[in-house]
C-alpha positions as CSV (number, residue, x, y, z in Angstrom):
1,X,0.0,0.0,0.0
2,X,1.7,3.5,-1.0
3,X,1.4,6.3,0.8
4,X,-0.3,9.1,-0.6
5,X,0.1,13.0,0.6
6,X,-2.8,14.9,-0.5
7,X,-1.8,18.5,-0.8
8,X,-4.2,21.4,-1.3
9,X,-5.2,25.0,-0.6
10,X,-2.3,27.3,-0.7
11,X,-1.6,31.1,-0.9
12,X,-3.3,31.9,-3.7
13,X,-6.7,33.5,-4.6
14,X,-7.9,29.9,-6.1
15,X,-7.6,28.3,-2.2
16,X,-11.2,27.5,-2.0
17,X,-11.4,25.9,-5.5
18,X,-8.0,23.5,-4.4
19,X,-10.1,22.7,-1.1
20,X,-12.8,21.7,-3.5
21,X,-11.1,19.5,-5.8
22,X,-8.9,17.8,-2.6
23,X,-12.2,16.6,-1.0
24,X,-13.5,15.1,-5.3
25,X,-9.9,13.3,-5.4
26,X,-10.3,12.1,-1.9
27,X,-13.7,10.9,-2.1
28,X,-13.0,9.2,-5.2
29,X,-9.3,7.2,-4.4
30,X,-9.2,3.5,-3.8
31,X,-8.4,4.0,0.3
32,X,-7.9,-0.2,-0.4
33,X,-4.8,0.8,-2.6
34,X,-3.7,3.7,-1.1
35,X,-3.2,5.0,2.8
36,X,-3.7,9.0,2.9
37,X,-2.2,11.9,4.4
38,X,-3.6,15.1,4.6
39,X,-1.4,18.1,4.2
40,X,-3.3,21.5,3.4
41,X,-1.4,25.1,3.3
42,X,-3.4,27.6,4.9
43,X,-3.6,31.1,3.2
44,X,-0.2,32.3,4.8
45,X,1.5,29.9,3.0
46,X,2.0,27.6,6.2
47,X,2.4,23.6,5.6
48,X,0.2,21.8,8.2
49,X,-1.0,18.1,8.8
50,X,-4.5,18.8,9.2
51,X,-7.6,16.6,9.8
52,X,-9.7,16.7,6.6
53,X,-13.2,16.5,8.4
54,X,-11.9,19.6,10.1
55,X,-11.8,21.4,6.8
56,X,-14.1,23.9,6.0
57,X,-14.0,26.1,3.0
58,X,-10.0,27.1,4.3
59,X,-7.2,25.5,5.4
60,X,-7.4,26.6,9.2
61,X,-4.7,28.0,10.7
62,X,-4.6,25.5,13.1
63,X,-3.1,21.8,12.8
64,X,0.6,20.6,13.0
65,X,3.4,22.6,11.1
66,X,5.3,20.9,8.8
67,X,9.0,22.0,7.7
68,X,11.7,20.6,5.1
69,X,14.7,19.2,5.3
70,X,15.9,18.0,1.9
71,X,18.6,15.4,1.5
72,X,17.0,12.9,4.1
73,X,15.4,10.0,3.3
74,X,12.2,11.3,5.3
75,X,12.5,15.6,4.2
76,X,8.7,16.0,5.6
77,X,9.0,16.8,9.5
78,X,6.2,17.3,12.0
79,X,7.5,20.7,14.2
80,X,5.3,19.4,17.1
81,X,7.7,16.1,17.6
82,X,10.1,17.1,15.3
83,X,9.7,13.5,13.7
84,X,9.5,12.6,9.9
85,X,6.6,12.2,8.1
86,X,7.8,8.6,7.2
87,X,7.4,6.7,4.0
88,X,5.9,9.4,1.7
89,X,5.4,7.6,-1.7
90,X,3.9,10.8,-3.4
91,X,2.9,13.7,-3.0
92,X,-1.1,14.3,-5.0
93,X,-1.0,18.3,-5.5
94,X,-3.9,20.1,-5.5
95,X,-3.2,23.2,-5.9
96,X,-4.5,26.3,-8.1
97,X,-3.0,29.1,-9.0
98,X,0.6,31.5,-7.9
99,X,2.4,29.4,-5.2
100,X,0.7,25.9,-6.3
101,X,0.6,25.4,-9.8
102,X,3.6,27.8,-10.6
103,X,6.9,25.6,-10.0
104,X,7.2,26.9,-7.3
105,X,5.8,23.9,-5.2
106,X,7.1,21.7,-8.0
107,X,10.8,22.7,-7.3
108,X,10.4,22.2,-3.5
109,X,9.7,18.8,-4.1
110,X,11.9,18.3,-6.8
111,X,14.7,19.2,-3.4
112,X,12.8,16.8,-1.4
113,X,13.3,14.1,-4.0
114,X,9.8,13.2,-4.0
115,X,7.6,11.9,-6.9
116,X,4.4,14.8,-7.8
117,X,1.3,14.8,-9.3
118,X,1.3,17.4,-12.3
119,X,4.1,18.8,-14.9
120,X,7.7,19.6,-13.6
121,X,9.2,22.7,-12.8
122,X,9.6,24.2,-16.4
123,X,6.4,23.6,-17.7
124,X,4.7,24.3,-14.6
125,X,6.0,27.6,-14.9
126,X,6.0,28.1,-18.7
127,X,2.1,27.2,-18.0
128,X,1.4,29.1,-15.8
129,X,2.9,32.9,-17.4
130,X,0.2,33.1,-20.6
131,X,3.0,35.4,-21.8
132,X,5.7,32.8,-22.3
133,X,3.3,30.0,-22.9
134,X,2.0,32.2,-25.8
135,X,5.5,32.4,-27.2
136,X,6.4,28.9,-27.0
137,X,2.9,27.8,-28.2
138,X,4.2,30.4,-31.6
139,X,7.4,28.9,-32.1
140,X,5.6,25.7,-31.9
141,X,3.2,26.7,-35.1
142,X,0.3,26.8,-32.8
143,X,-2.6,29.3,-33.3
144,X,-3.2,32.4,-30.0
145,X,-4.9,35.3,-29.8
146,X,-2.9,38.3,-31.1
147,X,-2.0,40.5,-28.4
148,X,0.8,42.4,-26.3
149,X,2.1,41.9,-23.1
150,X,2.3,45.4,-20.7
151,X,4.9,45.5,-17.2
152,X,3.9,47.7,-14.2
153,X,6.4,50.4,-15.6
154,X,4.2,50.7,-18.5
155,X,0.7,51.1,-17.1
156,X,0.7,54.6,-17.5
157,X,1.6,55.0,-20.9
158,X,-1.2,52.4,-22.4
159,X,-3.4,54.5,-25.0
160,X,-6.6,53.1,-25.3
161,X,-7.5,54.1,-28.4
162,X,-4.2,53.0,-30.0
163,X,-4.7,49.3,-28.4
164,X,-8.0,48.9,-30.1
165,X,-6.5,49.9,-33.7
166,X,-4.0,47.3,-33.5
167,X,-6.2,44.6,-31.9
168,X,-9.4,45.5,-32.4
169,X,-12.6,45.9,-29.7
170,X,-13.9,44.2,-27.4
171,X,-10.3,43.3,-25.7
172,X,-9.5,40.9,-22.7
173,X,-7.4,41.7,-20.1
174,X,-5.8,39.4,-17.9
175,X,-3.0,39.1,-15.0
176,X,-0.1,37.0,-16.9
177,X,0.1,34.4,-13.5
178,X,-3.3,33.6,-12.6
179,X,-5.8,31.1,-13.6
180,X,-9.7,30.4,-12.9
181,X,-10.5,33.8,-14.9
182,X,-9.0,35.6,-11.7
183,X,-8.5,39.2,-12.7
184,X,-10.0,38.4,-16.2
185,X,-11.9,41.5,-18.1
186,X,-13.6,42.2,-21.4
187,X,-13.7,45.6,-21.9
188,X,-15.7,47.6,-24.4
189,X,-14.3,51.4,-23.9
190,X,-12.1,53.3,-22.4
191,X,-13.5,53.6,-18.6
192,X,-13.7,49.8,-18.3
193,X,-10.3,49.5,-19.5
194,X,-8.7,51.3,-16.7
195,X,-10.7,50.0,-14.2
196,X,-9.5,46.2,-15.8
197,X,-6.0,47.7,-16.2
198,X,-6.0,48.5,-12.5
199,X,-7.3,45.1,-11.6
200,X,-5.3,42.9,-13.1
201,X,-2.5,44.6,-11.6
202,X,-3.4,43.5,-8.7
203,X,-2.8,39.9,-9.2
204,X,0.7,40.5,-11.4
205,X,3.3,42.6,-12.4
206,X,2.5,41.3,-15.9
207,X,-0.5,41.6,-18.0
208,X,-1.7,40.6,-21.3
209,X,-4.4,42.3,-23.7
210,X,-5.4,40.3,-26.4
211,X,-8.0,40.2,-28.9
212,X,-11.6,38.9,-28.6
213,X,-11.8,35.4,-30.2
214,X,-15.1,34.6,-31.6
215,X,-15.4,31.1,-31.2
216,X,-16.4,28.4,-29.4
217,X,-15.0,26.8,-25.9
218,X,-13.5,24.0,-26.4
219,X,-11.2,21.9,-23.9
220,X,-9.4,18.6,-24.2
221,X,-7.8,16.7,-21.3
222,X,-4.2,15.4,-22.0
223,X,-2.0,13.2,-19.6
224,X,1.2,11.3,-19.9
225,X,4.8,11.5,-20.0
226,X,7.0,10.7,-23.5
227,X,3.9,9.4,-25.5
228,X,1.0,11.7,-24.2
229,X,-2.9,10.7,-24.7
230,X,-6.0,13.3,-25.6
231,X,-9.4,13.2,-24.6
232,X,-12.3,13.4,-26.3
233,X,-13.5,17.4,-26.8
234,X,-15.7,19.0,-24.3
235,X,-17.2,22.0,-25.2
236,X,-18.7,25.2,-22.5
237,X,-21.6,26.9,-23.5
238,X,-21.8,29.9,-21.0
239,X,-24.4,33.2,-21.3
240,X,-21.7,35.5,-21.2
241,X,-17.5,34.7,-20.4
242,X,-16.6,31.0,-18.4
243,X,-16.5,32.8,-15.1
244,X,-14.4,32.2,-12.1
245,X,-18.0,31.5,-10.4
246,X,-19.6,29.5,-13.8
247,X,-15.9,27.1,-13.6
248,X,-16.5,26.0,-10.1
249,X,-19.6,27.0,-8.2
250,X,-23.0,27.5,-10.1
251,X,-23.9,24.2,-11.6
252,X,-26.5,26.3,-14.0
253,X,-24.4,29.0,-15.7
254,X,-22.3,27.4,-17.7
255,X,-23.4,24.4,-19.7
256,X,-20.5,21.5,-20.4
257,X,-21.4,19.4,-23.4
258,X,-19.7,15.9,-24.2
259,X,-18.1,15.3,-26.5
260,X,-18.8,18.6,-28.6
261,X,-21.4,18.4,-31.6
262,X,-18.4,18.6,-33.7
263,X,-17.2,16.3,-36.9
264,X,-15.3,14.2,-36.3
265,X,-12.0,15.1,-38.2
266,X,-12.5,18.5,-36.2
267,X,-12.4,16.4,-33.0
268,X,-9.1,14.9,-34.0
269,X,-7.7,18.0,-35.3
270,X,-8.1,19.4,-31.5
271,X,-6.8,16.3,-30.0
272,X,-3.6,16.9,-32.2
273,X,-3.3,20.6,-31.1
274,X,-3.6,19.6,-27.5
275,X,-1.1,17.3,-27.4
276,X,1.2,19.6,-29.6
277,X,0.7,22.8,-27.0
278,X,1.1,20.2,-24.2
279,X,4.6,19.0,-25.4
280,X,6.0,22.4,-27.0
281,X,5.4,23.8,-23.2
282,X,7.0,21.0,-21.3
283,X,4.2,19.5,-20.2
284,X,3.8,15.7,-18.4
285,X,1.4,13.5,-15.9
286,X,-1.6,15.6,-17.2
287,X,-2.7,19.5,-18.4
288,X,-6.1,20.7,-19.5
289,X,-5.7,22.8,-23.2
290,X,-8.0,25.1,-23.5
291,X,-9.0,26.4,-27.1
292,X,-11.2,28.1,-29.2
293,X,-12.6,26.9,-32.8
294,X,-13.7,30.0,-35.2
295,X,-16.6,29.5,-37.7
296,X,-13.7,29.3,-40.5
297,X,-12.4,26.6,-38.6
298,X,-9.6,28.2,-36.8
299,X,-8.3,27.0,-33.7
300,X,-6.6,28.8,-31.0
301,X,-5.0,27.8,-27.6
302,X,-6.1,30.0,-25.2
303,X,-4.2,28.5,-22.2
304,X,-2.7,25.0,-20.3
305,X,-4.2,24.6,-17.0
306,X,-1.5,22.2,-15.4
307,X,-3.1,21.3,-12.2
308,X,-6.9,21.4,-13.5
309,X,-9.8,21.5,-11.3
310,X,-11.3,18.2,-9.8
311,X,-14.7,19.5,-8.3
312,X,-18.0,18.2,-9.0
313,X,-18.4,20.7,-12.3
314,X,-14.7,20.3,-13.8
315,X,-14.3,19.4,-17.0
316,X,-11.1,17.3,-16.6
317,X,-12.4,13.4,-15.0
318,X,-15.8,14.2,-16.9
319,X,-14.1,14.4,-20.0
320,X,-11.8,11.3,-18.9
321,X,-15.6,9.5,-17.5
322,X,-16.6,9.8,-21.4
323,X,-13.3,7.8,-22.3
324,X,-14.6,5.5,-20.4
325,X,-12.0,5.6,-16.9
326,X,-13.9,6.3,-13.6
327,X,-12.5,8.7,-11.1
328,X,-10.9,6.2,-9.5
329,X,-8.9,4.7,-12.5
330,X,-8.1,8.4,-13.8
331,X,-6.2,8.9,-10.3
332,X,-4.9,5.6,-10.2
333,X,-3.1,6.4,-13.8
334,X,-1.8,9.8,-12.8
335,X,-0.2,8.3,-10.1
336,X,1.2,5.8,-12.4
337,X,2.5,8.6,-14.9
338,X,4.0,10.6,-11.7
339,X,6.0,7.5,-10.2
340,X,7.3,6.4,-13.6
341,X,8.6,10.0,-14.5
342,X,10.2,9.8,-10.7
343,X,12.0,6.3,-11.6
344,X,13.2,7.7,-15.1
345,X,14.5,10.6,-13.4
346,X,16.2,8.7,-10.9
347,X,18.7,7.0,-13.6
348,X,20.0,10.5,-14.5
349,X,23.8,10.4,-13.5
350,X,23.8,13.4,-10.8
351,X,27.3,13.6,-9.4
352,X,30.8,12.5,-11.1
């Protein structure tokens, strides 16, 4: 029986949403195959051992603090006994969002020499900046929104006016490191730009304004290492924008169909762009694509969500379910992809 560390919430706006995909995944594991420990990060950024029944919407501030110690066989140590955490097989993140789904997290664990759920350190980060991912998704022949990226230093000398000749109206706005349409505007004039300007910046020292895409919402699921497998196509059919509250609370504003009503040479023509955009940004173990299709036929990457959502409304293990893997078999292989990128890793010459 491995041990499995579930690890969710976090320092990030998106806390509540990894608190609501922790409890999916750990409703849904085989507790026959695996024996669970529950480590949540409370908004401060704290690592504690918590007690899941004791979790609310938060991570409490209460519960055992955890430190690091990498280089010892047991790195995960309880403050109150100053004991290991012993035999740690894996370590299931959860996490949405700056400080989670970043590489951040992922290089911590990298020093603790511990296996992970989700992409490594470069294409956690690549992912999770729309900036870079956008250029890499370029070089890689892969369709994105035309658009320009803006720094802090710069905020005061965007011209509204000017924007909208070169990219046309309405615009989005969005923070460059955050996910779950945190921060996220469409903007119409000049008022609502500022105000979105001034938003965004909130969330990063980055930003990107892009171009409306008219098309639909498409999203694939993608997992695997060398040789990676698509999903089927799921389409969202929202009133107005996929909302941060339409993604993951209101199970009436935003309609998920699947598969899409789409031919089926269009279906296999997204599966091929997901699984390009996953591999050209570094991607492995699993990544939601998110794209849109134009009336012409078009088809544009929008973003890679590396650590996707797993609550009752998420598109990821639905689109999996229609594949025909229950929730407990999609966990069970992304634990398999996670270990055998561990092992691979492992045979790397490291010293000489």
């Amino acid at each position: 029986m491995k041990n499995i560390a579930i690890v969710f919430g976090g320092k990030s706006p998106e806390h509540e949403i990894s608190v609501r995909s922790a409890k999916n995944v750990i409703d849904a594991i085989d507790k026959i195959r695996y024996e669970l420990t529950f480590i949540g990060i409370d908004r401060r950024g704290q690592w504690r051992l918590v007690n899941i029944e004791e979790i609310g919407k938060y991570v409490p501030d209460t519960g055992v603090e955890l430190a690091f110690m990498p280089g010892n066989s047991d790195p995960i140590i309880r403050m109150d006994t100053h004991m290991p955490l012993v035999d740690i097989d894996l370590l299931y993140l959860i996490l949405h969002g700056p400080n989670g789904e970043d590489g951040t997290v992922q290089g911590l664990v990298r020093l603790l020499d511990l296996p992970f759920i989700g992409p490594d350190v470069l294409g956690s980060s690549a992912a999770m900046d729309k900036a870079i991912t956008k250029s890499l998704l370029r070089d890689a022949g892969v369709g994105v929104a035309p658009g320009m990226v803006v720094y802090t230093t710069e905020k005061d000398q965007l011209n509204y006016e000017e924007i909208v000749a070169n990219y046309g109206s309405p615009l989005f706005i969005k923070p460059a490191n955050m996910g779950s349409s945190v921060g996220v505007h469409k903007v119409k004039d000049a008022t609502a730009f500022a105000k979105a300007i001034d938003d965004a910046f909130l969330y990063d020292n980055k930003v990107l304004i892009e171009s409306m895409i008219h098309g639909r919402e498409v999203e694939c699921a993608v997992m695997g290492n060398a040789f990676p497998e698509a999903s089927t196509i799921g389409e969202v059919v929202t009133p107005e924008e996929y909302s941060f509250e339409a993604k993951y609370i209101s199970q009436t504003d935003a309609q998920i169909i699947i598969p899409a009503d789409l031919e089926a040479e269009v279906i296999e023509e997204l599966r091929k762009v997901a699984i390009r955009a996953y591999q050209a940004v570094g991607c492995e173990v699993l990544t939601r694509v998110d794209m849109f299709l134009t009336e012409k036929g078009e088809i544009f990457v929008n973003e890679l969500n590396t650590l996707p959502g797993f609550t009752s409304i998420s598109m990821y293990p639905q689109l999996w379910e229609q594949a025909g893997m229950s929730f407990p078999e999609l966990i069970d292989q992304l634990i398999d992809y996670a270990l055998e990128r561990y092992q691979r890793r492992q045979q790397l010459k490291t010293n000489w």
